[in-house]
N, C-alpha and C positions, 0 to 999 in steps of 0.2 A: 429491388424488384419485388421482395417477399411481402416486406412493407406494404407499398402500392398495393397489391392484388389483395392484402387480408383488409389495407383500409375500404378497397372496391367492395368487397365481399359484404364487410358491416354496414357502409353505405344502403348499399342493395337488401339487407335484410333490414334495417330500419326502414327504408322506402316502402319496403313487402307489407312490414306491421302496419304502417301507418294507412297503405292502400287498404289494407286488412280494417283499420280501424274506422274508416270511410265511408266501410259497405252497408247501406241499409236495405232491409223489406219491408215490404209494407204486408199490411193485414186489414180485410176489411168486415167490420161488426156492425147488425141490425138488432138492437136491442130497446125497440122503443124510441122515443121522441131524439131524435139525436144532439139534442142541446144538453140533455142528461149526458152521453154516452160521451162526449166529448168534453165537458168538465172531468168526467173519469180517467179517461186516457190521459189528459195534458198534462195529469199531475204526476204522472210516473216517468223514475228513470230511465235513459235509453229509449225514450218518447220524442223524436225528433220534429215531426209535425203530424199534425191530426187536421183533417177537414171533414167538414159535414159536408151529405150528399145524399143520390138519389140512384140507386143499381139495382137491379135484376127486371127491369119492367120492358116494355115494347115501344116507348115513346121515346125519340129523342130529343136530346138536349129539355127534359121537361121545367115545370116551372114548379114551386113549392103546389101552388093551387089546383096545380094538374092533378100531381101525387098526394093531394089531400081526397079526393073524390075516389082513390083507389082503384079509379077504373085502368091508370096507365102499369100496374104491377109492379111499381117500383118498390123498395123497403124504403123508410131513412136509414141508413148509414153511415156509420164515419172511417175514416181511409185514415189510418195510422200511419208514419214513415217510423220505422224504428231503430235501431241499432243493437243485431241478434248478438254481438257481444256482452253489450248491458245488460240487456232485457231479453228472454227467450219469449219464442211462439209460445210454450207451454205457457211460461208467465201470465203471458197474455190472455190467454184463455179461460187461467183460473180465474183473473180480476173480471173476463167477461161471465164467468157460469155466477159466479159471485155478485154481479151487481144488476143482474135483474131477475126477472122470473122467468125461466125458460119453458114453464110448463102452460102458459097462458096462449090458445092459437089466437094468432092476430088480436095482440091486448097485451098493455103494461099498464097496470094501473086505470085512469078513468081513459085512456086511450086505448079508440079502438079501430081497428082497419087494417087491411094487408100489409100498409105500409108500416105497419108498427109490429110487423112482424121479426121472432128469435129467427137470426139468421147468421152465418159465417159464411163469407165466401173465398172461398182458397186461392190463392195464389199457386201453387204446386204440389206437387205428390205428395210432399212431408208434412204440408199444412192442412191438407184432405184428412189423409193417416193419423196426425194428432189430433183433429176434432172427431174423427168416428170413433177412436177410441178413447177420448176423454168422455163424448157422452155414452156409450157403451156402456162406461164404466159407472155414470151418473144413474143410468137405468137399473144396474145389474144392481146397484145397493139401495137402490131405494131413495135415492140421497133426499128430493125434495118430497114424498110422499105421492106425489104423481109422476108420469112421462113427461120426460124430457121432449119437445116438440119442434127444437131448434132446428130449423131448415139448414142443410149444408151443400153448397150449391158452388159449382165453378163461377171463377169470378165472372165479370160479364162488363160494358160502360158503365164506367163511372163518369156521373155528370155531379161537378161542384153545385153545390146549391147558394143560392143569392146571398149577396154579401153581408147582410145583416142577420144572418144562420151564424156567421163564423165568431168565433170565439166568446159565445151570447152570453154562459154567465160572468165569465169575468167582466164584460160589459155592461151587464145588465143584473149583477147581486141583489141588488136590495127590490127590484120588485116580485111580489107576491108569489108568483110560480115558482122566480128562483130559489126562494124563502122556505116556498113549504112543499115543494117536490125534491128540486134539484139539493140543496145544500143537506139534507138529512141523507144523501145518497153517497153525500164527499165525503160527511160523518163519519158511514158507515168504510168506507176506502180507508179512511184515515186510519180507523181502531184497527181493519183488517190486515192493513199492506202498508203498517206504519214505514219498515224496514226497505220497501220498493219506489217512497215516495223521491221526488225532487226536493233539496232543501230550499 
């Protein structure tokens, strides 16, 4: 009988780990064109899926062409799924203050417009709490020379964006934007977060 109940026990606590190991959250970041922002994320561990999309605006279900006109208030965005075993929130957040400029209001590079606004949108109180005090921290030292301007904002619909958004530079490497925006941006991922990448 002792047997039985210690094998039930171990059963039940591999089943625990493994439901443990199942669990993911998601995270979602506006940091610019999100064909960048989503070559960033796909390549790290504990990155289970990413999609590009369209959150915090007044329109629904909009179109890219909607959210290019900036009048519907949406950011681009991409919707992480992650696995906070692998990969933490924190992690996550350095690879976002890291891969773009956060001190630019609505603007990364030759893009510009609301929807190309620094932005985090929190899932919960923990992931509120770690972006005010991650950029708190960004302002208090000065880190990029100006204010940090990054919007932090409750999550809000997230609408998928059309299906040729998804997965654009792996599909689409070798033409010109991907060449000379996107791929110096994976560069810089690569030198920084050699250690966090996917082999």
């Amino acid at each position: 009988m002792k047997k039985i109940i210690l094998i039930l026990l171990a059963v039940l606590a591999i089943n625990q780990v493994q439901a443990q190991g199942k669990k993911t959250e998601k995270a979602t970041f506006g940091m610019g064109c999100f064909w960048c922002t989503e070559a960033i994320f796909q390549r790290l561990k504990g990155v289970i899926s990413v999609k590009s999309g369209y959150e915090g605006g007044t329109l629904s279900n909009p179109t890219y062409e909607e959210v290019c006109t900036g009048a519907t208030g949406h950011a681009e965005v991409l919707e992480i799924t992650y696995n906070p075993l692998v990969i933490s929130y924190d992690e996550l957040l350095e690879v976002f203050w890291k891969s773009h400029d956060p001190t630019t209001l609505n603007r990364q590079g030759a893009d510009s417009g609301t929807q190309y606004r620094s932005v985090i949108f929190y899932h919960n109180a923990e992931q509120k709490a770690a972006a005010e005090k991650y950029k708190a921290e960004l302002n208090k030292t000065n880190a990029y020379g100006k204010k940090v301007v990054t919007a932090i904002e409750a999550a809000k619909p997230f609408y998928v964006a059309e299906n040729y958004h998804q997965n654009y530079f792996n599909k689409n490497g070798s033409e010109p934007y991907c060449r000379l925006v996107i791929q110096p941006k994976i560069e810089k991922l690569e030198k920084i977060f050699k250690a966090k990448l996917k082999n």
